[in-house]
C-alpha positions as CSV (number, residue, x, y, z in Angstrom):
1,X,-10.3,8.9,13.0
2,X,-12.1,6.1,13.6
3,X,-14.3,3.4,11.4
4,X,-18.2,2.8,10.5
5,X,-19.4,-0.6,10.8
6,X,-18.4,-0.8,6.8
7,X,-14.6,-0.5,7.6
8,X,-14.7,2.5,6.0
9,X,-12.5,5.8,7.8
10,X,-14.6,8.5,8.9
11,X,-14.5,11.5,10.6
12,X,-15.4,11.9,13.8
13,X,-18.7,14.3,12.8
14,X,-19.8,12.6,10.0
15,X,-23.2,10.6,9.7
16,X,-22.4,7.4,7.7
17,X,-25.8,5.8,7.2
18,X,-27.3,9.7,6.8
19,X,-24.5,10.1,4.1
20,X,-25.5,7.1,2.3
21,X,-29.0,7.9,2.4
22,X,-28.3,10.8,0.2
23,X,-26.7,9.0,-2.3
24,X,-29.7,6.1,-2.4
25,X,-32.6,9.0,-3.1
26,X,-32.0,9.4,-6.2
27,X,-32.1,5.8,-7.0
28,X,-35.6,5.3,-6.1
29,X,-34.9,1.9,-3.9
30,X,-32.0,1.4,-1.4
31,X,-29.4,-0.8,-2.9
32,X,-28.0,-1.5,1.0
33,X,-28.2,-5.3,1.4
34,X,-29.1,-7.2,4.2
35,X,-26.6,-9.6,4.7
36,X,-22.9,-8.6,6.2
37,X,-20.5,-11.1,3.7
38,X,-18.0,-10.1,1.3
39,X,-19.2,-11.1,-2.1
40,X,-15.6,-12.5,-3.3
41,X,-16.1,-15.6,-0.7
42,X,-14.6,-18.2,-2.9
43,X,-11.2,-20.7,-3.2
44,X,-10.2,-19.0,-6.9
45,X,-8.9,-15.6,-7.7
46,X,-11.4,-14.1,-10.1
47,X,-11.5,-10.9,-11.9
48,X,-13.5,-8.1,-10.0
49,X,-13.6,-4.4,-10.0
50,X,-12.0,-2.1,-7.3
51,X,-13.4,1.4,-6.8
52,X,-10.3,4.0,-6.6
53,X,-12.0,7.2,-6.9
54,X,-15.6,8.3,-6.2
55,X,-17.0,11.7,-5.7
56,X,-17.7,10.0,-2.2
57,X,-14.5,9.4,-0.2
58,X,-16.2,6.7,2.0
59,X,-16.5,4.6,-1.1
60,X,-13.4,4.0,-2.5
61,X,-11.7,0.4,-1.7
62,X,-14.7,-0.9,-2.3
63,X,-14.9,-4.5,-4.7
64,X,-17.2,-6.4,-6.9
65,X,-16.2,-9.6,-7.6
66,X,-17.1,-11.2,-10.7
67,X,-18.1,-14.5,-8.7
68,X,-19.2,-16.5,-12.6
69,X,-18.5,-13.9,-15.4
70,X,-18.5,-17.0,-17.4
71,X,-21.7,-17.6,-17.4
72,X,-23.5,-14.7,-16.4
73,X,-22.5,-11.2,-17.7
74,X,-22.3,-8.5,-15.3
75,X,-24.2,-5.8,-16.0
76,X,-22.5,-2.0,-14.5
77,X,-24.5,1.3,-13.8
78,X,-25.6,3.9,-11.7
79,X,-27.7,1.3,-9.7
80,X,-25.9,-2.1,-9.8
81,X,-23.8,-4.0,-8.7
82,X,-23.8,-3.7,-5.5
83,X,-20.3,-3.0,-3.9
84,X,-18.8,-3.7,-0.8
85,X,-15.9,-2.8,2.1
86,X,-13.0,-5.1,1.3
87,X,-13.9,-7.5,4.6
88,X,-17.9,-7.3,3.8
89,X,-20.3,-4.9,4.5
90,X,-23.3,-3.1,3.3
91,X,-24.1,-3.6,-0.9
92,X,-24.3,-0.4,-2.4
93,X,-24.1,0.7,-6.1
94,X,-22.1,3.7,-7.3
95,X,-25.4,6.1,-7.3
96,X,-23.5,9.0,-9.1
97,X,-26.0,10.6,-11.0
98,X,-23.6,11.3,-14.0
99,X,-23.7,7.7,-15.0
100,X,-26.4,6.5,-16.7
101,X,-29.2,4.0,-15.5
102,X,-28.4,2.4,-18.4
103,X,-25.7,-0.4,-17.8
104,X,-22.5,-1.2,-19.8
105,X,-21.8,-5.0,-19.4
106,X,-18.6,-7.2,-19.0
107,X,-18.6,-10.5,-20.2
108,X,-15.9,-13.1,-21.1
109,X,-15.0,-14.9,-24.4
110,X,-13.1,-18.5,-24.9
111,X,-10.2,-17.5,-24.7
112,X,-10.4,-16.1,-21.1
113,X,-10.4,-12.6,-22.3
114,X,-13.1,-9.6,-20.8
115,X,-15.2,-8.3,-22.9
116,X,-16.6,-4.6,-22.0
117,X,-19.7,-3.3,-24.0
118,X,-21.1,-0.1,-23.9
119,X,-24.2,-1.2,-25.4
120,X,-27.3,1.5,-25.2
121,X,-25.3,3.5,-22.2
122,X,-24.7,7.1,-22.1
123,X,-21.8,6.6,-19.7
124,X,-18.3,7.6,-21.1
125,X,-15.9,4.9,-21.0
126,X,-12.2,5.4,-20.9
127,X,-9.8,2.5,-20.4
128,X,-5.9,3.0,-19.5
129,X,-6.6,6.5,-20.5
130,X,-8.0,5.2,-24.4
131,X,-11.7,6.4,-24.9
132,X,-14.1,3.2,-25.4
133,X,-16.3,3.2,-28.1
134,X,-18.5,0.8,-28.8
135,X,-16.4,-2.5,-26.9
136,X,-12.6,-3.0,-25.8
137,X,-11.6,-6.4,-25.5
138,X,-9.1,-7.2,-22.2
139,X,-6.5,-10.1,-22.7
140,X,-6.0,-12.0,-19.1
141,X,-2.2,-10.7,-19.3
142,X,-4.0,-7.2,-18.9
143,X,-6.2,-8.2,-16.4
144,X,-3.5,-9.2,-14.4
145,X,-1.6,-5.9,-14.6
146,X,-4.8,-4.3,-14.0
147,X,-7.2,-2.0,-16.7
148,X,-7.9,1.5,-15.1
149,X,-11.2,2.4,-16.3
150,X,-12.3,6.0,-15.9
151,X,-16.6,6.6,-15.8
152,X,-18.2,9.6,-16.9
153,X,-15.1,11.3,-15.4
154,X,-16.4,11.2,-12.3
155,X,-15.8,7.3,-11.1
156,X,-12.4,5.5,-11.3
157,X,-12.2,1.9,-11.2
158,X,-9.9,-0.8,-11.6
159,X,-10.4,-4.6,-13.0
160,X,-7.9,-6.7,-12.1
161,X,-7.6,-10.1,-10.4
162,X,-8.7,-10.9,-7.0
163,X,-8.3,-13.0,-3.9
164,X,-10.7,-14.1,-1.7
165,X,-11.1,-11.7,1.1
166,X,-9.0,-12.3,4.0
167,X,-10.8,-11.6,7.0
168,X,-8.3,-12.6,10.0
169,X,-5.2,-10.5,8.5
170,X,-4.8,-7.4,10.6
171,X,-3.8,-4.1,9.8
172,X,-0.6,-3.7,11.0
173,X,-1.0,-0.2,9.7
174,X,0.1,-1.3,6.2
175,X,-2.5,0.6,4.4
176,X,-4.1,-1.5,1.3
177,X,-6.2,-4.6,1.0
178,X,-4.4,-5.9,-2.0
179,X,-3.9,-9.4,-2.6
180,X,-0.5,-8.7,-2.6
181,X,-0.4,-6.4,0.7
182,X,-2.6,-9.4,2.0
183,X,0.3,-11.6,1.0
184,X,3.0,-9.6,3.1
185,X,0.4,-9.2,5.9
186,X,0.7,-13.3,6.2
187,X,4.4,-13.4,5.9
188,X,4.8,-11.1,8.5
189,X,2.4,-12.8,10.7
190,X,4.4,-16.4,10.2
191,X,7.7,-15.0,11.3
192,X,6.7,-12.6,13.9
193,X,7.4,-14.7,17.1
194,X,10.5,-16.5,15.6
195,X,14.2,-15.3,17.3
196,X,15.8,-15.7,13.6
197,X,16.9,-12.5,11.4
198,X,14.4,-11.3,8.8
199,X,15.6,-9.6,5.4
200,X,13.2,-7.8,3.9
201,X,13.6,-6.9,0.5
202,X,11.8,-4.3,-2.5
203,X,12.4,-1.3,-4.1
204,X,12.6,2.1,-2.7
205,X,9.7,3.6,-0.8
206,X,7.7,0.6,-0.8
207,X,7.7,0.8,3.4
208,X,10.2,-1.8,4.2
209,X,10.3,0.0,7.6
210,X,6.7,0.1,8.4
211,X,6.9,-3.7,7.6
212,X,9.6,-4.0,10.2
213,X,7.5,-2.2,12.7
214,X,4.5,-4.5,11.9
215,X,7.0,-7.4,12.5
216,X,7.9,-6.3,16.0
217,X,4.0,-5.3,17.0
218,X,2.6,-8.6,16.2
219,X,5.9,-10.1,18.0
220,X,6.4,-11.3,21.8
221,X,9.2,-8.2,21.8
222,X,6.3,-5.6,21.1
223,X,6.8,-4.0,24.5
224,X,10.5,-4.3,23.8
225,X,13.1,-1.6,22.5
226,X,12.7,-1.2,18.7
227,X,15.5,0.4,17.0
228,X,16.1,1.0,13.3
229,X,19.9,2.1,11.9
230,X,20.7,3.1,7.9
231,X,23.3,1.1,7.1
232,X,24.2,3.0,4.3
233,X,23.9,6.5,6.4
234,X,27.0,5.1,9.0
235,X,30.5,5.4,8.2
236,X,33.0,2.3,8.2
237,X,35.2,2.9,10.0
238,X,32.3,4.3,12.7
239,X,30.3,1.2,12.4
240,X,31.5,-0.7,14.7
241,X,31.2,1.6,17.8
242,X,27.9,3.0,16.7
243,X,26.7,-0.9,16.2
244,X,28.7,-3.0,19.3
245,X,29.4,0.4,21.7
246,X,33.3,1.7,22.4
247,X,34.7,2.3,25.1
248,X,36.4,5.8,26.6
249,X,39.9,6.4,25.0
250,X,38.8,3.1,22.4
251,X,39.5,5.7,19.7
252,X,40.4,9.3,18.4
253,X,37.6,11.3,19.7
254,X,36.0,8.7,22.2
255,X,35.8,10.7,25.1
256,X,33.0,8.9,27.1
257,X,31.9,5.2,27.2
258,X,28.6,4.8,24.9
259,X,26.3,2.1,24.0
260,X,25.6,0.4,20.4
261,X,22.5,0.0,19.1
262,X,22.9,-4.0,19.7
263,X,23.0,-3.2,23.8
264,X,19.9,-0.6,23.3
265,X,17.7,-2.9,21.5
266,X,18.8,-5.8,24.4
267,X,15.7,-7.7,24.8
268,X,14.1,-5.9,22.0
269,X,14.3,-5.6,17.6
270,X,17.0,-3.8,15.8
271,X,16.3,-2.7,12.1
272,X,19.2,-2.5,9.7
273,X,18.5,-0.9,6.6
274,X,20.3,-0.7,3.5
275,X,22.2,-3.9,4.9
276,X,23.4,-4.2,1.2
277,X,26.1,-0.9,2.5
278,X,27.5,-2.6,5.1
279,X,30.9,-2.8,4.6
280,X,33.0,-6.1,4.6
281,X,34.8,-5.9,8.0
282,X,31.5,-5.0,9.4
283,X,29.4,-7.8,8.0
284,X,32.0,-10.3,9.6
285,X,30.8,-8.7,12.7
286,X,27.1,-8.5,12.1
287,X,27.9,-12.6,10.9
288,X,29.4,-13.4,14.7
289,X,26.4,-11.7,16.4
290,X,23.5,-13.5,14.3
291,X,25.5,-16.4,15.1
292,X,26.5,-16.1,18.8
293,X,24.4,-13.7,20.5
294,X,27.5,-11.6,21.1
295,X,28.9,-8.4,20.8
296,X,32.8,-7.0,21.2
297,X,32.6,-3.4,22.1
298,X,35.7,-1.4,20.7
299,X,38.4,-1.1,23.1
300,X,36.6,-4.4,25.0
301,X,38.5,-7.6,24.8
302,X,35.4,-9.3,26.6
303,X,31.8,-10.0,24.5
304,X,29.2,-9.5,25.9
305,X,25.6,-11.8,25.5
306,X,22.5,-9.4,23.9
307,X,19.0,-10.8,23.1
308,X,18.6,-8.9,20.1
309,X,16.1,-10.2,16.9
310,X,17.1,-8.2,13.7
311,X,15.2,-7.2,10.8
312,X,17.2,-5.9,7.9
313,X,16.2,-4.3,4.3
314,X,17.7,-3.7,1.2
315,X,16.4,-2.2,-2.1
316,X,19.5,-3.7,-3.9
317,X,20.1,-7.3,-5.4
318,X,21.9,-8.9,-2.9
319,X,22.1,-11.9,-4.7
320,X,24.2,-10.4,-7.5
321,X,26.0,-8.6,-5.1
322,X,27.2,-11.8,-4.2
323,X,28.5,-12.4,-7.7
324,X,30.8,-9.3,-7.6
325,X,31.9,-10.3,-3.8
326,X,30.2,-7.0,-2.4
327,X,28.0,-9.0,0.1
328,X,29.4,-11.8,2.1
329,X,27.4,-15.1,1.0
330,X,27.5,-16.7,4.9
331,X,25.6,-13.1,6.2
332,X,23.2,-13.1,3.2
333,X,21.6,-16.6,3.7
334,X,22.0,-16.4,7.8
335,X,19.7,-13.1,6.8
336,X,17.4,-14.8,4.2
337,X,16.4,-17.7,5.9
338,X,13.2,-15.4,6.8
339,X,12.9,-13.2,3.4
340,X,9.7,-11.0,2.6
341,X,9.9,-9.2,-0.7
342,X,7.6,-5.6,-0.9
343,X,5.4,-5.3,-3.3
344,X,6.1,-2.4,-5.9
345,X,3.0,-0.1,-5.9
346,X,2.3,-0.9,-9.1
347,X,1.6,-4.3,-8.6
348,X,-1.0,-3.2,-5.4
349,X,-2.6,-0.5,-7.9
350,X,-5.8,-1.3,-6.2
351,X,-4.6,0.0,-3.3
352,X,-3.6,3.4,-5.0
353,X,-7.2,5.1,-4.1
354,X,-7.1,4.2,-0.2
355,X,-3.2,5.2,0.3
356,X,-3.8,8.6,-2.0
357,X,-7.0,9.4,0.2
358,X,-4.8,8.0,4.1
359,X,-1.9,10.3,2.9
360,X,-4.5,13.3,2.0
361,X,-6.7,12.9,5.2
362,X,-3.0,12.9,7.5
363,X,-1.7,15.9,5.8
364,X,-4.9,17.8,6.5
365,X,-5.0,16.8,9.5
366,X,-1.2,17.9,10.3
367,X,-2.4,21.7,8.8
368,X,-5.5,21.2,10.9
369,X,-7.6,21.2,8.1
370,X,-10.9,19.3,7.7
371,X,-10.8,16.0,6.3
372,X,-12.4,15.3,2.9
373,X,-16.1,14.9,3.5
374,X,-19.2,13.5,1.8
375,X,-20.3,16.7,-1.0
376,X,-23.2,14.3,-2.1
377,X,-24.5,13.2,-5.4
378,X,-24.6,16.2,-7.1
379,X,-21.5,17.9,-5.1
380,X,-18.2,18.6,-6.9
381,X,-15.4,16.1,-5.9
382,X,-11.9,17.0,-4.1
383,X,-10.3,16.0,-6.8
384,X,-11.2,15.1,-10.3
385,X,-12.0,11.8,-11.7
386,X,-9.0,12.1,-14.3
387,X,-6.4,12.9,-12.5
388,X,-6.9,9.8,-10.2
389,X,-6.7,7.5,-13.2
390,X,-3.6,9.4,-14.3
391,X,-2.3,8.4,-10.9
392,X,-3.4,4.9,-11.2
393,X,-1.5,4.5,-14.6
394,X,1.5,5.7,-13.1
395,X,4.8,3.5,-12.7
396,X,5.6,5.1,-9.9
397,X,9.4,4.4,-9.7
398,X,9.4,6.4,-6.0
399,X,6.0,3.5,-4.8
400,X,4.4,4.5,-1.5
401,X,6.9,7.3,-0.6
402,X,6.8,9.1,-3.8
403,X,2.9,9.1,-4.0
404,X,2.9,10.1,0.0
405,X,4.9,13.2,-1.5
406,X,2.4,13.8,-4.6
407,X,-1.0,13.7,-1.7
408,X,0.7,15.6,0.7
409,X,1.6,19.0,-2.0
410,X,-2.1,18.3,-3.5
411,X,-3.5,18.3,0.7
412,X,-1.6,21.5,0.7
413,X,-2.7,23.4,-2.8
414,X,-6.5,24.4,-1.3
415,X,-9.0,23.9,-3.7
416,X,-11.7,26.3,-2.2
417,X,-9.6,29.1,-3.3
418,X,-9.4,29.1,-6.6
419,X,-10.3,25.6,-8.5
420,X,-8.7,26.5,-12.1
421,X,-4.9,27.1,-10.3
422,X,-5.8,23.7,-7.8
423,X,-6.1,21.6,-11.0
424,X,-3.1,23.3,-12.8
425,X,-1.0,22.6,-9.9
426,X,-1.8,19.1,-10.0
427,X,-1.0,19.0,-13.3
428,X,2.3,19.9,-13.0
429,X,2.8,18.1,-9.5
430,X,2.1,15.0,-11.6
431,X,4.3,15.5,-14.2
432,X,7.0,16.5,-11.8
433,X,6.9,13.2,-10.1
434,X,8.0,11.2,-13.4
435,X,4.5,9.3,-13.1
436,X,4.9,7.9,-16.6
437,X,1.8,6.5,-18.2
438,X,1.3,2.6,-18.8
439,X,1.4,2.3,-22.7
């Protein structure tokens, strides 16, 4: 894969501007500005629009910032606003066809709230899966949590808050340009070079490992070891040897020296996750290490002096663990002196339409199919409008892991074979994942 000068994944045959151009006949003038700035440059967060889904995969990720809603309404179609790649780009409006030229407009009232009229527009408005009428009124608690609005069934957007555009943040292969991911994406950039332990800290799935990663790329150790153990996946009374090394003879069943993970990370990062597991006698240990440098093989009576930085992770409270005496208080705050907390995926639901279409892409790439293409204006989408706003109402108690799993079983269920079972199969895929609907 690589990128067009939009920031927009491609595939290696495809044609961006050519691709665009198609979209822009219909329109009778090009809506492609001239300038190459993201229009969200601003000190405030302010409300904006996100595009999730568009029958156009190049599209989605792109924002529209409401830069003064307050005093001038925004006015949405087939040709305006124009929208643009997360770090600037080319202004282009939706151009579907199955929207109407007519525009539905967003306004706000005193109280802070956004007003959405549908005025003298044909398009079909559905907002957190409730049909629109004539005008829905959005309170700024909503706003917050993000109001998934599905167009014509054929465009799926999301209003929500914004932040200005962060243009030095890297990618660190954390997928998303949510002000939250953004957040992370800083955090991780302020402790990367430091020598001190790093606890990261979220619910399941939401890619505490990839963070860790990220950590050790942008650190002075990238060309290091990097070594990742689960916690929670090592016995007890194992933990020791498998962590510090042992020795031959050190125990029942030792019948060779080895090396722990502290001596093959040496120089390098080891990640523990689910520290939360550890076990009592074992977090004294892990305690000594953070504290000296040293490690006591089993069956050693000597340490030994290992360079290691560690990154750990829990999905657990270790703060209340501390109340019940399951986590030892002096490891916890030796570990949270550097403490990043991952976003849930449904606070980073703008990032729902670019993860969805990165997991898609990657498992058709892995069954060497073609990745999803341009059909045009008046082509029939990969998948349907609806379904991606059912996805972006989900709560998604599994995050980035569970909807990897639901883009991976859709990459697999071909649409070109037969399009009535493709749809009934997401269907059920979607209701087997527990992807409950925001009320």
């Amino acid at each position: 894969m690589e990128r067009n000068p939009d920031n927009r994944a491609i595939s290696e045959d495809t044609d961006a501007p050519r691709e665009a151009d198609r979209w822009e006949q219909g329109l009778g003038t090009s809506t492609r500005s001239t300038t190459h700035t993201a229009s969200a440059v601003q000190h405030l967060r302010t409300p904006g629009l996100t595009l999730l889904w568009h029958t156009n995969p190049y599209r989605i990720g792109d924002i529209y910032a409401f830069t003064s809603l307050s005093e001038v309404p925004v006015h949405l179609s087939r040709t305006e606003p124009g929208f643009e790649a997360p770090l600037g780009g080319s202004s282009r409006a939706l151009a579907d066809p199955h929207l109407s030229r007519q525009p539905i407009r967003f306004s706000t009232n005193e109280d802070g709230a956004i007003l959405l009229d549908r005025l003298d527009s044909s398009t079909k408005v559905e907002a957190n899966g409730v049909p629109v009428e004539t005008r829905a009124c959005f309170c700024p608690n909503e706003v917050e949590a993000g109001v998934v609005l599905l167009l014509s069934k054929r465009i799926v957007l999301l209003l929500h808050m914004m932040d200005p555009p962060m243009a030095d943040v890297p990618d660190m292969n954390l997928i998303g340009c949510s002000s939250a991911l953004v957040r992370v994406k800083h955090e991780i950039m302020e402790v990367a070079d430091l020598s001190s332990p790093v606890l990261l800290c979220g619910e399941t799935g939401t890619g505490k490992e990839l963070a860790a990663h990220a950590i050790h790329a942008m650190s002075d150790r990238r060309d290091k070891p990097f070594y990742c153990v689960n916690m929670g996946a090592i016995p007890p009374n194992l933990a020791a040897s498998e962590l510090f090394g042992a020795t031959r003879g050190a125990y029942s069943g030792a019948d060779r020296n080895r090396a722990g993970f502290f001596q093959n990370a040496d120089t390098g990062t080891l990640f523990l996750d689910e520290i939360g597991e550890t076990a009592p006698e074992n977090q004294a240990a892990l305690l000594r290490v953070l504290e000296t440098g040293e490690i006591q093989q089993v069956g050693v009576a000597k340490r030994k002096k290992v360079n290691v930085r560690v990154i750990a992770a829990t999905d657990i409270d270790l703060a209340q663990s501390l109340k019940v005496s399951k986590f030892k208080s002096p490891l916890f705050y030796r570990l949270a002196s550097n403490e990043i907390i991952l976003p849930p995926l449904r606070n980073r639901r703008e990032d729902i339409g670019r993860l969805f279409l990165h997991f898609v892409n990657e498992a058709l790439a892995e069954g060497r199919r073609e990745a999803l293409v341009d059909p045009g204006p008046e082509g029939r989408p990969w998948l349907a409008a609806p379904l991606m706003s059912r996805l972006a109402l989900g709560d998604w108690p599994g995050n980035v892991r569970q909807l990897r799993h639901v883009a991976r079983q859709l990459a697999l269920a071909s649409p070109k074979a037969d399009r009535v079972n493709f749809e009934e199969k997401i269907e059920r895929l979607i209701g087997s994942e527990s992807v409950h609907t925001k009320s």
